[in-house]
PyMOL Python script that loads the backbone (N, CA, C, O; Angstrom):
from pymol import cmd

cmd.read_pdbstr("""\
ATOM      1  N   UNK A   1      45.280 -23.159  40.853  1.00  0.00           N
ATOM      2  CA  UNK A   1      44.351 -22.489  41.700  1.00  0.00           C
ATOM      3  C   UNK A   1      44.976 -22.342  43.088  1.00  0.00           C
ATOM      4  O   UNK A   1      45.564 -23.315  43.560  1.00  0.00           O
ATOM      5  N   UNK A   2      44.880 -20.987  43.904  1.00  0.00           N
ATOM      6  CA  UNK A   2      45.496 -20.780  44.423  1.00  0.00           C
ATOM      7  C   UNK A   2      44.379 -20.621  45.868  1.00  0.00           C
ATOM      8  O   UNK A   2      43.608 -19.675  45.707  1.00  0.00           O
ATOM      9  N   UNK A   3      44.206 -21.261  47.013  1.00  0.00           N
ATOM     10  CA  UNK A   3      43.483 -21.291  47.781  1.00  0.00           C
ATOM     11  C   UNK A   3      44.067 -20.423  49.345  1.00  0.00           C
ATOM     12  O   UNK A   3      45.133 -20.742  49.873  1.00  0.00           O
ATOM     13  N   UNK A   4      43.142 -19.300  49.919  1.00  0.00           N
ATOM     14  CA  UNK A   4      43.893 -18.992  51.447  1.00  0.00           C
ATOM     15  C   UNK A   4      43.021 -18.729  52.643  1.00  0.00           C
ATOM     16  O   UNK A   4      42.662 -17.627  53.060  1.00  0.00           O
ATOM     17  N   UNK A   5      42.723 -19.981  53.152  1.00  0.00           N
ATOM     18  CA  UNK A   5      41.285 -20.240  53.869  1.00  0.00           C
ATOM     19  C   UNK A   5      41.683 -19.626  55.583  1.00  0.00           C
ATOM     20  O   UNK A   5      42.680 -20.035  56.177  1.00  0.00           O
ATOM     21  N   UNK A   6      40.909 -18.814  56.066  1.00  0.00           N
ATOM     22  CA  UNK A   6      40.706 -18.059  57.320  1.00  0.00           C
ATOM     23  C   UNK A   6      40.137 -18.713  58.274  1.00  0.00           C
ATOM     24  O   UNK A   6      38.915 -18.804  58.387  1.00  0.00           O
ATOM     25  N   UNK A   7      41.083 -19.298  59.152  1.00  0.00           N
ATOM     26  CA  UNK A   7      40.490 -20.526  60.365  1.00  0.00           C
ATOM     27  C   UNK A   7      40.880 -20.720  61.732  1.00  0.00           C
ATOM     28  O   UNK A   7      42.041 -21.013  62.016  1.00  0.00           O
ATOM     29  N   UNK A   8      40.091 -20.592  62.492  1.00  0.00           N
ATOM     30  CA  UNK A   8      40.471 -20.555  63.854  1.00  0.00           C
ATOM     31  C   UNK A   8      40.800 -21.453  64.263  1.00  0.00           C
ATOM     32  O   UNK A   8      41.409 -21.425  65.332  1.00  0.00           O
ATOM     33  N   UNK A   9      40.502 -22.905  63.473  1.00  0.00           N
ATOM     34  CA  UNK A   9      41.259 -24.403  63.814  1.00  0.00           C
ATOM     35  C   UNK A   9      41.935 -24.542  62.498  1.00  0.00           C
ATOM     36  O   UNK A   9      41.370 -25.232  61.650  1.00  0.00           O
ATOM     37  N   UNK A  10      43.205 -23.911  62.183  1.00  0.00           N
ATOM     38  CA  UNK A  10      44.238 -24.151  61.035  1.00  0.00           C
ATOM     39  C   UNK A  10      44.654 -25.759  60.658  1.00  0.00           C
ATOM     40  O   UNK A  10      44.693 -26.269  59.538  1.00  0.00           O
ATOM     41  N   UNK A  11      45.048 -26.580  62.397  1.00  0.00           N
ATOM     42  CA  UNK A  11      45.438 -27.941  62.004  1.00  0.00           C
ATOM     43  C   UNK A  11      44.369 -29.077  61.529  1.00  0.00           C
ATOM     44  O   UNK A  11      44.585 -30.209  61.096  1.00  0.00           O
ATOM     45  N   UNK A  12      42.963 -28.291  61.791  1.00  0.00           N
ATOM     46  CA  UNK A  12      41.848 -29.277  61.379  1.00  0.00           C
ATOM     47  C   UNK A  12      41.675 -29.392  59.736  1.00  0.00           C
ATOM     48  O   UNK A  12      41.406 -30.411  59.099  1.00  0.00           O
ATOM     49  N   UNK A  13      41.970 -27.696  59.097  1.00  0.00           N
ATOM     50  CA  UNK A  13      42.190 -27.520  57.761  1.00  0.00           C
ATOM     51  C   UNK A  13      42.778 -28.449  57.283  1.00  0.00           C
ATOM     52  O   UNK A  13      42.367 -29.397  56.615  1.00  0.00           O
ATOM     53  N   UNK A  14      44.381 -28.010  57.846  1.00  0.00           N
ATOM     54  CA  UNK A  14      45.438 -28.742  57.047  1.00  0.00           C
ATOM     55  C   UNK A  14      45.573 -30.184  56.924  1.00  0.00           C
ATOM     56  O   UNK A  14      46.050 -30.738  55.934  1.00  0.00           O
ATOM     57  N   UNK A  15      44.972 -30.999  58.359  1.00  0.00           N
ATOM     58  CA  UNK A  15      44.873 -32.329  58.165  1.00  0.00           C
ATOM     59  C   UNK A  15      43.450 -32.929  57.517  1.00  0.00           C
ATOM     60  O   UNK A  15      43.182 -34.130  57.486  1.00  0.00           O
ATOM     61  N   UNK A  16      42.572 -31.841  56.995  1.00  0.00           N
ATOM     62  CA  UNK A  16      42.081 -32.603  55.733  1.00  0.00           C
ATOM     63  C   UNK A  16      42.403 -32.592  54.782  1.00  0.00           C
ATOM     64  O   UNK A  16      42.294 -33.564  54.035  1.00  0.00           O
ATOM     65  N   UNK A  17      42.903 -31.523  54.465  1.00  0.00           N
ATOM     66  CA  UNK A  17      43.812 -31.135  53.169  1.00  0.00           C
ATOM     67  C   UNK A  17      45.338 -31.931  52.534  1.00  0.00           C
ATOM     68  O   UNK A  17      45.988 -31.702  51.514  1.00  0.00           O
ATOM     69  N   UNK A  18      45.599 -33.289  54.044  1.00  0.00           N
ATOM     70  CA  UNK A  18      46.714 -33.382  53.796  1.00  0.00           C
ATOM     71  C   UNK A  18      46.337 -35.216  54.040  1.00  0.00           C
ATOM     72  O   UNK A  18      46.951 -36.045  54.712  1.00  0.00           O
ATOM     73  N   UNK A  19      45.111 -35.363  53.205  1.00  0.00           N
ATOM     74  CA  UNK A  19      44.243 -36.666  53.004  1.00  0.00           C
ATOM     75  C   UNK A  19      43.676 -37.399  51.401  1.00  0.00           C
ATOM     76  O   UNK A  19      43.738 -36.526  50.536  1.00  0.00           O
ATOM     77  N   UNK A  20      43.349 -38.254  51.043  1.00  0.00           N
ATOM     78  CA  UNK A  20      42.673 -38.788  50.098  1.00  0.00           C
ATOM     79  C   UNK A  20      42.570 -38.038  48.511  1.00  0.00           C
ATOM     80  O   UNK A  20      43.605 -38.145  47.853  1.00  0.00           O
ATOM     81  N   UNK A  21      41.477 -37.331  47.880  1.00  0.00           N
ATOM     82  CA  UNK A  21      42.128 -36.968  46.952  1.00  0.00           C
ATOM     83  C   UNK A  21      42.376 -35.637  46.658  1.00  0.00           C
ATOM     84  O   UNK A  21      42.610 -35.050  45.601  1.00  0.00           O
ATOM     85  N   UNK A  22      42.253 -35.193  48.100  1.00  0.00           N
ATOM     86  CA  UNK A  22      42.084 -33.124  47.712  1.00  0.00           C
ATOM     87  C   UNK A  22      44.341 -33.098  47.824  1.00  0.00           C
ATOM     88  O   UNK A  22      45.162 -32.398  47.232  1.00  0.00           O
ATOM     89  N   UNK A  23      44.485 -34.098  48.748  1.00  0.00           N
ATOM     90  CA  UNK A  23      46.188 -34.483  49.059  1.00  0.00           C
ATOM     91  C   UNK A  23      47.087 -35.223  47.612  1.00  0.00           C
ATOM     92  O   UNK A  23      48.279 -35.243  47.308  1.00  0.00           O
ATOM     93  N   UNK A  24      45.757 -35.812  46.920  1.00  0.00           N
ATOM     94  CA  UNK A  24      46.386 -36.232  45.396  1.00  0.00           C
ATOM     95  C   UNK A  24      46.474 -34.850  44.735  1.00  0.00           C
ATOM     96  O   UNK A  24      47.446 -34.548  44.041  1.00  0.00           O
ATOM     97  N   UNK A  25      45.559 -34.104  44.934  1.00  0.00           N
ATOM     98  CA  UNK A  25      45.458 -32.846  43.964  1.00  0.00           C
ATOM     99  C   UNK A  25      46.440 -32.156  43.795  1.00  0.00           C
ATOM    100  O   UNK A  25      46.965 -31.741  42.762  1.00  0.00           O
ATOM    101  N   UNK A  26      46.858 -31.949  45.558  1.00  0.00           N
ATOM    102  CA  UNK A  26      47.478 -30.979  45.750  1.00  0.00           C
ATOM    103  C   UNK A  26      49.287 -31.403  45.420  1.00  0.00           C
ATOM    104  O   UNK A  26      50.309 -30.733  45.273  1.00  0.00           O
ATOM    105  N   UNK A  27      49.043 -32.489  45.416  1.00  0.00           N
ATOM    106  CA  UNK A  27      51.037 -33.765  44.794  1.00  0.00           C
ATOM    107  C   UNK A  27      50.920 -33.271  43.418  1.00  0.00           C
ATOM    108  O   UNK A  27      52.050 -33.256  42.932  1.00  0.00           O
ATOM    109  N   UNK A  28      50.011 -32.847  42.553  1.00  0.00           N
ATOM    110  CA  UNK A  28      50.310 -33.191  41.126  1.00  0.00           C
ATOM    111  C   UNK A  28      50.484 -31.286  41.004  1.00  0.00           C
ATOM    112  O   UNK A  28      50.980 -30.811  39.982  1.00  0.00           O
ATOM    113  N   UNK A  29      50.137 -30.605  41.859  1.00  0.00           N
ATOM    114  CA  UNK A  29      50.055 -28.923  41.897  1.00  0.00           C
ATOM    115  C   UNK A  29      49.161 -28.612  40.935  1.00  0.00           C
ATOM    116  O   UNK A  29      49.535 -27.840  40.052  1.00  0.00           O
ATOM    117  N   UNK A  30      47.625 -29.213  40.900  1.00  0.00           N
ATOM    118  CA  UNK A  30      46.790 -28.821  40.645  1.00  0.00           C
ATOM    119  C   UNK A  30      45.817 -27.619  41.331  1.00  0.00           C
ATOM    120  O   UNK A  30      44.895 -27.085  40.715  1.00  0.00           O
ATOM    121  N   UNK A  31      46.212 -27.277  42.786  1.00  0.00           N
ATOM    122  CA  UNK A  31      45.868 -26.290  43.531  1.00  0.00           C
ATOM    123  C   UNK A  31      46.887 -26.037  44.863  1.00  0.00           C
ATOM    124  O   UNK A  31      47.628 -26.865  45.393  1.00  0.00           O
ATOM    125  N   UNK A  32      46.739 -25.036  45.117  1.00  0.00           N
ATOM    126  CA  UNK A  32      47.579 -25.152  46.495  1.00  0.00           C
ATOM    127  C   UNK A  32      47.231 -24.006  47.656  1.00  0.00           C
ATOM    128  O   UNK A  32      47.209 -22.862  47.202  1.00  0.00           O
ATOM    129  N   UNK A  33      46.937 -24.138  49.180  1.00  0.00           N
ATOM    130  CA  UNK A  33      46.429 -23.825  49.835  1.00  0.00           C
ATOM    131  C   UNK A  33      47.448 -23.391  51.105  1.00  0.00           C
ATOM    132  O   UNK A  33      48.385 -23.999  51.623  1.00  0.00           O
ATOM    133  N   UNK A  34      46.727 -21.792  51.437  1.00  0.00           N
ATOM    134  CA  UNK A  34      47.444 -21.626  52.712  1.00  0.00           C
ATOM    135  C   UNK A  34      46.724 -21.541  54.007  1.00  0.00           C
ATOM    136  O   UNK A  34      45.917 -20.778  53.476  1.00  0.00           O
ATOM    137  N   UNK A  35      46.273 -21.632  55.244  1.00  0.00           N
ATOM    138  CA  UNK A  35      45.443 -21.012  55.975  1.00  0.00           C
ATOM    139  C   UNK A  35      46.531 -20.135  57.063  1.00  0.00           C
ATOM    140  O   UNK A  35      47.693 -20.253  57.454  1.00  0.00           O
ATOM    141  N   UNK A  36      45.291 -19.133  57.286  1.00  0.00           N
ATOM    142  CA  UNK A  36      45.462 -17.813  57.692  1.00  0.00           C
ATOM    143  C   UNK A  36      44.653 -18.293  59.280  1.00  0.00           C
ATOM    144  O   UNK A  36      43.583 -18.897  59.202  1.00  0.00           O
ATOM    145  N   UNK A  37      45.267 -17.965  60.708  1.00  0.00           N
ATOM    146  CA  UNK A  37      44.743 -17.880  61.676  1.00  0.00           C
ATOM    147  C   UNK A  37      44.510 -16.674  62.389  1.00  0.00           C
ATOM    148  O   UNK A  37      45.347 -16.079  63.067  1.00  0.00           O
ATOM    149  N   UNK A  38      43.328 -16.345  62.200  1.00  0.00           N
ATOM    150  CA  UNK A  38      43.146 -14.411  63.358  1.00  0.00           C
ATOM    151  C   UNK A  38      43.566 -14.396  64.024  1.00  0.00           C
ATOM    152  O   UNK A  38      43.815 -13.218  64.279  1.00  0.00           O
ATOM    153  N   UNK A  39      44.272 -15.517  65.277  1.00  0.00           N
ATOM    154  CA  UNK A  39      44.366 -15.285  66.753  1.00  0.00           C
ATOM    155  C   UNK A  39      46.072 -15.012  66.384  1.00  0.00           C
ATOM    156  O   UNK A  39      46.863 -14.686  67.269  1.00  0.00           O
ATOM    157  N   UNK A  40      46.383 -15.156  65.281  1.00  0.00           N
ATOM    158  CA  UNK A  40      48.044 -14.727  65.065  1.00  0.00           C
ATOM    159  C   UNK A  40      48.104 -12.947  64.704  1.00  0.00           C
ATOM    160  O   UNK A  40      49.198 -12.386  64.649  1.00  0.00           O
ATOM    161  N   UNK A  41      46.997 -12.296  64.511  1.00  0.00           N
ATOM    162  CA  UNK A  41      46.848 -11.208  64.492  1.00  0.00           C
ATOM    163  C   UNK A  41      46.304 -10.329  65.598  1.00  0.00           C
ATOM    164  O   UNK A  41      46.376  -9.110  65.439  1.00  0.00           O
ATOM    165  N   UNK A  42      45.724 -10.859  66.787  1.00  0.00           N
ATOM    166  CA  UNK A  42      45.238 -10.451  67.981  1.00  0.00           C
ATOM    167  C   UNK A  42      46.324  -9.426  68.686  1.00  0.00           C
ATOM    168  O   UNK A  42      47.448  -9.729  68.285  1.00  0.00           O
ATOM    169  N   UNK A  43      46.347  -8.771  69.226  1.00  0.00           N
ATOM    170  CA  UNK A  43      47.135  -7.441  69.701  1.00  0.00           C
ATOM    171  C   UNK A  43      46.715  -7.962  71.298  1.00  0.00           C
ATOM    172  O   UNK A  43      46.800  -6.869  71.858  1.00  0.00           O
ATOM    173  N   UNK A  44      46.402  -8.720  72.153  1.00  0.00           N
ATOM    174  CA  UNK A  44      46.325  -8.864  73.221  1.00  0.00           C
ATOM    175  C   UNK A  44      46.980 -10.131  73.717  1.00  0.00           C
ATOM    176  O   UNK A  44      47.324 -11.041  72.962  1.00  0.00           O
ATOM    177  N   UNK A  45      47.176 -10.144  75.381  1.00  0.00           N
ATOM    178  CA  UNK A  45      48.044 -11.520  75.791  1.00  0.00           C
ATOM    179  C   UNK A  45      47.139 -12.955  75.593  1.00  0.00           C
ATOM    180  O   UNK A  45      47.445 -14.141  75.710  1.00  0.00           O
ATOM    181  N   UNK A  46      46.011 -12.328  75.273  1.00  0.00           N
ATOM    182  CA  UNK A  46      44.833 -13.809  75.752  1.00  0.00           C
ATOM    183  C   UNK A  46      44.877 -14.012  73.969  1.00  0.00           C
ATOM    184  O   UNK A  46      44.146 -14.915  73.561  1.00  0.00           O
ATOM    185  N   UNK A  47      45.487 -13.422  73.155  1.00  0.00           N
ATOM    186  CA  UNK A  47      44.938 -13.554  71.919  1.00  0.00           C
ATOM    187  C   UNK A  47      43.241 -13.923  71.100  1.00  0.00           C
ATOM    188  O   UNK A  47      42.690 -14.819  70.461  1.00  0.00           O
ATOM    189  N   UNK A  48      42.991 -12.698  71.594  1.00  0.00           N
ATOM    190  CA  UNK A  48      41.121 -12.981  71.794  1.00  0.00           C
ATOM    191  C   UNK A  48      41.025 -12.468  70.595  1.00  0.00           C
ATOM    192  O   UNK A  48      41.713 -11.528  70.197  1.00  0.00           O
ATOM    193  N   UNK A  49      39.701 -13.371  69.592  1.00  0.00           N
ATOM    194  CA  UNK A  49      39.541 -12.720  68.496  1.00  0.00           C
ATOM    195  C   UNK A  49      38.161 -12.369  68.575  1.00  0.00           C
ATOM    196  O   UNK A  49      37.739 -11.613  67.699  1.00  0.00           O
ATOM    197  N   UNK A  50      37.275 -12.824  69.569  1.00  0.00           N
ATOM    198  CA  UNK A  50      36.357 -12.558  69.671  1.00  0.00           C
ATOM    199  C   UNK A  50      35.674 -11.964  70.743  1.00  0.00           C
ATOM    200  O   UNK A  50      36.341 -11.971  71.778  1.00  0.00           O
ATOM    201  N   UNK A  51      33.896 -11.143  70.893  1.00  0.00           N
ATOM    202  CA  UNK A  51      33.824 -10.389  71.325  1.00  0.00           C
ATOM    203  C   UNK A  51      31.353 -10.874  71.491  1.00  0.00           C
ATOM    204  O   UNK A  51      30.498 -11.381  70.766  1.00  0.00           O
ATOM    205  N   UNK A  52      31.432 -10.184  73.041  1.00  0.00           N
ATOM    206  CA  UNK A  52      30.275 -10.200  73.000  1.00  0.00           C
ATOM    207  C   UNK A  52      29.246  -9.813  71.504  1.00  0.00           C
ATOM    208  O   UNK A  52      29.783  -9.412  70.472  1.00  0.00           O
ATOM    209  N   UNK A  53      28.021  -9.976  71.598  1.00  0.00           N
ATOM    210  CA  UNK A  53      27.048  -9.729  70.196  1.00  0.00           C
ATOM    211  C   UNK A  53      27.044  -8.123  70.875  1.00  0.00           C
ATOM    212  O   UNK A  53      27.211  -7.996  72.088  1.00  0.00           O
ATOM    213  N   UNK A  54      26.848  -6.972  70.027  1.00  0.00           N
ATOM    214  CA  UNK A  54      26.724  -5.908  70.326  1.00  0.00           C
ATOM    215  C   UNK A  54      25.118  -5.473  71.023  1.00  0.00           C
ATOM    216  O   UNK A  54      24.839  -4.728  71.963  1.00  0.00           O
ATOM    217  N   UNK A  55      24.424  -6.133  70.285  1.00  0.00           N
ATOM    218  CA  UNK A  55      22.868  -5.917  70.988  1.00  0.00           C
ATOM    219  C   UNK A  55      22.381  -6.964  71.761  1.00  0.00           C
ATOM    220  O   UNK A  55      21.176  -7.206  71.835  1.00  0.00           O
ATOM    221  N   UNK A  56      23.654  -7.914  72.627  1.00  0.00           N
ATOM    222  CA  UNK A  56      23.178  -8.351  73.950  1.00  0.00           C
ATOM    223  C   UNK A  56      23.037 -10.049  72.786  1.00  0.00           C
ATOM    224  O   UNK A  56      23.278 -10.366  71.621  1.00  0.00           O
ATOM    225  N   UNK A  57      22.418 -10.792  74.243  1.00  0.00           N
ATOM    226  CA  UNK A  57      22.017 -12.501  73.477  1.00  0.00           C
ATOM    227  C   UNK A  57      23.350 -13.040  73.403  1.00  0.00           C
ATOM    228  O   UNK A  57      24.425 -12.449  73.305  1.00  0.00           O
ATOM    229  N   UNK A  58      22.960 -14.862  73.499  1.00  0.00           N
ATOM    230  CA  UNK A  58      23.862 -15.418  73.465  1.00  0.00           C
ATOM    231  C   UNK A  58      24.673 -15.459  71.896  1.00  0.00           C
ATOM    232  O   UNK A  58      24.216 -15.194  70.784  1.00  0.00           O
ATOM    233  N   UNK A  59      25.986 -15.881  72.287  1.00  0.00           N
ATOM    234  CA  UNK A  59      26.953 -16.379  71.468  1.00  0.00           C
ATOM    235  C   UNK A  59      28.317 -15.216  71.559  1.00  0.00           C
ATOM    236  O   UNK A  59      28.563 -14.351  72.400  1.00  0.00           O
ATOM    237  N   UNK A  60      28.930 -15.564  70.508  1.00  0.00           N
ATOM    238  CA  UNK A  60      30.202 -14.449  70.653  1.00  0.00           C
ATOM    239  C   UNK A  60      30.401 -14.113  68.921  1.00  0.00           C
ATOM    240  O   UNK A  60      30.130 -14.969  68.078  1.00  0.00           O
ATOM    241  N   UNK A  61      30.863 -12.877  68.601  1.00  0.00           N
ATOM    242  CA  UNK A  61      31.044 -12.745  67.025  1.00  0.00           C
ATOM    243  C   UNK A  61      32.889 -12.301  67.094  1.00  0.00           C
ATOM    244  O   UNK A  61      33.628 -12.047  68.045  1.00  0.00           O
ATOM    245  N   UNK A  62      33.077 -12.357  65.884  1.00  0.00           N
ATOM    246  CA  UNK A  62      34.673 -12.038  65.538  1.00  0.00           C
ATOM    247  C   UNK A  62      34.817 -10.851  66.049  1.00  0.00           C
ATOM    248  O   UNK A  62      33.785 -10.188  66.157  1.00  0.00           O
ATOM    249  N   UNK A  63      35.692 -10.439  66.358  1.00  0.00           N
ATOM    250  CA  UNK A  63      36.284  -8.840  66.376  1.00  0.00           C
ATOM    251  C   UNK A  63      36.354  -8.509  64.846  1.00  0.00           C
ATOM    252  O   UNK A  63      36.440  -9.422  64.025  1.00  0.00           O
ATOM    253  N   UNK A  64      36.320  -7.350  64.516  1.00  0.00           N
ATOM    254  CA  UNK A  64      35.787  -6.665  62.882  1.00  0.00           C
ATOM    255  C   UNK A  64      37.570  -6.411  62.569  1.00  0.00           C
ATOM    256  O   UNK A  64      38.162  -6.596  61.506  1.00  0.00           O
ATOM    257  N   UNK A  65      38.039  -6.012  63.668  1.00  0.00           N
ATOM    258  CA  UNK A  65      39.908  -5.208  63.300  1.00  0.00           C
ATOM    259  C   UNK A  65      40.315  -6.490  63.244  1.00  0.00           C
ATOM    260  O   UNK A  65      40.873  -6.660  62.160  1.00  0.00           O
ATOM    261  N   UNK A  66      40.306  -7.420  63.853  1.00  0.00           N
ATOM    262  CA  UNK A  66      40.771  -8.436  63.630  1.00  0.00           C
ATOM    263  C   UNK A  66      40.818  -9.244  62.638  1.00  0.00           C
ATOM    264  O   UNK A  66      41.900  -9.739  62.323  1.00  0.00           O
ATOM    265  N   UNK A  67      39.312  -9.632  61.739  1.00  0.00           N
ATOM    266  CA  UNK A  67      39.652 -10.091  60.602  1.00  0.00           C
ATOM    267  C   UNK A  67      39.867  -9.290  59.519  1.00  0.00           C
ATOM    268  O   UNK A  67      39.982  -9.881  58.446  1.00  0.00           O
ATOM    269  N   UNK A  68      39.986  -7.647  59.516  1.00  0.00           N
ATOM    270  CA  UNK A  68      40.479  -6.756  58.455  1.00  0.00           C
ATOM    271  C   UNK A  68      41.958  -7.163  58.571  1.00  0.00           C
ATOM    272  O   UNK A  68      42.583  -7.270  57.516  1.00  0.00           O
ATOM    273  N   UNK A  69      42.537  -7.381  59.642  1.00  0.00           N
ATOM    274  CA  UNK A  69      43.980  -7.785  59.767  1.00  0.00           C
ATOM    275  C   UNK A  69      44.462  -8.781  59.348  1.00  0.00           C
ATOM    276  O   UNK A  69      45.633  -8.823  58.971  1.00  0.00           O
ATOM    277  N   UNK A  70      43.812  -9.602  59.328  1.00  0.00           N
ATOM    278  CA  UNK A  70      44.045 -11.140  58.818  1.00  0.00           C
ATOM    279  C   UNK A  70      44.346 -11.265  57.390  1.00  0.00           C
ATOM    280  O   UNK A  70      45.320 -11.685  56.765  1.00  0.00           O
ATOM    281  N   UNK A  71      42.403 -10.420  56.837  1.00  0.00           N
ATOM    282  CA  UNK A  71      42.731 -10.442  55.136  1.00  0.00           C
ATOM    283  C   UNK A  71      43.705  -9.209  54.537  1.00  0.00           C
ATOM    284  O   UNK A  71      43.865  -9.027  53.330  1.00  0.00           O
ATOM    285  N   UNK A  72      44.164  -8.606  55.315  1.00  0.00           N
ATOM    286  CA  UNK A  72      44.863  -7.673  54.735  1.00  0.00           C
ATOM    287  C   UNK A  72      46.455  -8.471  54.509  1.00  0.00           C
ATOM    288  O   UNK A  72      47.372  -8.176  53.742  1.00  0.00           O
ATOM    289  N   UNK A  73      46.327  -9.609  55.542  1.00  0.00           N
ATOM    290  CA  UNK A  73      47.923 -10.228  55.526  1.00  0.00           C
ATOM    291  C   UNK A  73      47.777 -11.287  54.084  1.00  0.00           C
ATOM    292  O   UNK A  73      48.797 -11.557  53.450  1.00  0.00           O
ATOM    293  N   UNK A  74      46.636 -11.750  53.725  1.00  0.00           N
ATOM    294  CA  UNK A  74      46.900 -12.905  52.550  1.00  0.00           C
ATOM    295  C   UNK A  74      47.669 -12.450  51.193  1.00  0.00           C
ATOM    296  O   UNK A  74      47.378 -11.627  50.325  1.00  0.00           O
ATOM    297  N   UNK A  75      48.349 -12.992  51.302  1.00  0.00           N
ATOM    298  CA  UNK A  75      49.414 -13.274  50.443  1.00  0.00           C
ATOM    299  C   UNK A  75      49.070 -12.888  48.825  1.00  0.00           C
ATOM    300  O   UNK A  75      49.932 -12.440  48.069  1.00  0.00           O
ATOM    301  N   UNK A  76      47.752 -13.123  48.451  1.00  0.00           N
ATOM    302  CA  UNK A  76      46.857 -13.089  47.058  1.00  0.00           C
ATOM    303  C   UNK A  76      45.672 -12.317  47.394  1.00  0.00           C
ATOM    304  O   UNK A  76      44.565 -12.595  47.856  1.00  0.00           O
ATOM    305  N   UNK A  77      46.492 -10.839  46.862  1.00  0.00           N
ATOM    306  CA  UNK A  77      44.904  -9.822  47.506  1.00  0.00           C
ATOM    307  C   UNK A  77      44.347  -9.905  46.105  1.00  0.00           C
ATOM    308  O   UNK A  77      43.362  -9.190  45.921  1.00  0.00           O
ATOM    309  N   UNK A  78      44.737 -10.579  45.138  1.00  0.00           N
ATOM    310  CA  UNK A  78      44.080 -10.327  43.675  1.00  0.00           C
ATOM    311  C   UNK A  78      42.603 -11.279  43.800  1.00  0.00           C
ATOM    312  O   UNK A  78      41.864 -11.094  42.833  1.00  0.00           O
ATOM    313  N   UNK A  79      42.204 -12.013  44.574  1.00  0.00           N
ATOM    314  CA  UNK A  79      41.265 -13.276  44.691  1.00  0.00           C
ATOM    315  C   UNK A  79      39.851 -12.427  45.394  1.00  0.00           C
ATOM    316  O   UNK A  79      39.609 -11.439  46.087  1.00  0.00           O
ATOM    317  N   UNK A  80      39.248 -13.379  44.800  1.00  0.00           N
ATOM    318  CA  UNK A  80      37.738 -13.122  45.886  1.00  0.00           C
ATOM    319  C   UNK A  80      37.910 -13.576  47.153  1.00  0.00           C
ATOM    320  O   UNK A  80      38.760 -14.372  47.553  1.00  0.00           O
ATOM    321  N   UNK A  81      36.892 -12.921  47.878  1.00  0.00           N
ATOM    322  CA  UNK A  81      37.141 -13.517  49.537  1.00  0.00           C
ATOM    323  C   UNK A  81      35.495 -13.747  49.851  1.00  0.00           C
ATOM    324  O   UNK A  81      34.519 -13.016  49.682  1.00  0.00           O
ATOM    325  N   UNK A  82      35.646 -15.015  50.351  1.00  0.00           N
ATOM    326  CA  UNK A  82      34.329 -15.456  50.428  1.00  0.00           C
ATOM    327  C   UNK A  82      34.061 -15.488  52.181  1.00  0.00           C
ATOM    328  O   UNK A  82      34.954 -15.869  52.938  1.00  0.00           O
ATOM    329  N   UNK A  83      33.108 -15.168  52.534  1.00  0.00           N
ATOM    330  CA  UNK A  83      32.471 -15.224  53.927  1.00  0.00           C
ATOM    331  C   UNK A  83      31.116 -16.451  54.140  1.00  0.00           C
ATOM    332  O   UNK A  83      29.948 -16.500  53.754  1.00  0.00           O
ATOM    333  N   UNK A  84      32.076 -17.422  55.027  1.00  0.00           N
ATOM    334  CA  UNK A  84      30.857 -18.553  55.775  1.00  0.00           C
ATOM    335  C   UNK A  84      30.827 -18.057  56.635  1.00  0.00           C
ATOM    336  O   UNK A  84      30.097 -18.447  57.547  1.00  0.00           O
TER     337      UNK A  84
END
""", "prot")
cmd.dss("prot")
cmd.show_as("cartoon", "prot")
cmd.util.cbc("prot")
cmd.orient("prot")
């Protein structure tokens, strides 16, 4: 099983992934995992991936070109792509 998780904190991924028994799993090559970071696809100096809400209110949402860029780079376009 071939895993390629989309994360704006990549080293938080990898150092769970590189723990207890998902790190046994991954020794015997029962699965194996890459993560993908947007801000390595950002086209600006601040590497911004994100962007005011369009109809105002707090918080901030992804830039849309930005994560088309991201999944367009994974390695296994044959897979589902799941959105949290």
């Amino acid at each position: 099983m071939n895993f390629q998780i989309v994360s704006l904190f990549p080293k938080l991924i990898e150092s769970y992934l590189s723990e207890g028994i998902v790190h046994q799993a991954f020794k015997k090559d029962i699965y194996s995992c890459s993560v993908l970071n947007p801000r390595d696809y950002a086209d600006d100096a601040h590497k911004s991936v994100d962007d005011r809400p369009f109809g105002g209110g707090d918080g901030m949402v992804m830039r849309p070109e930005i994560l088309e860029k991201t999944l367009k780079a994974r390695a296994d376009k044959t897979g589902r792509v799941i959105y949290l």
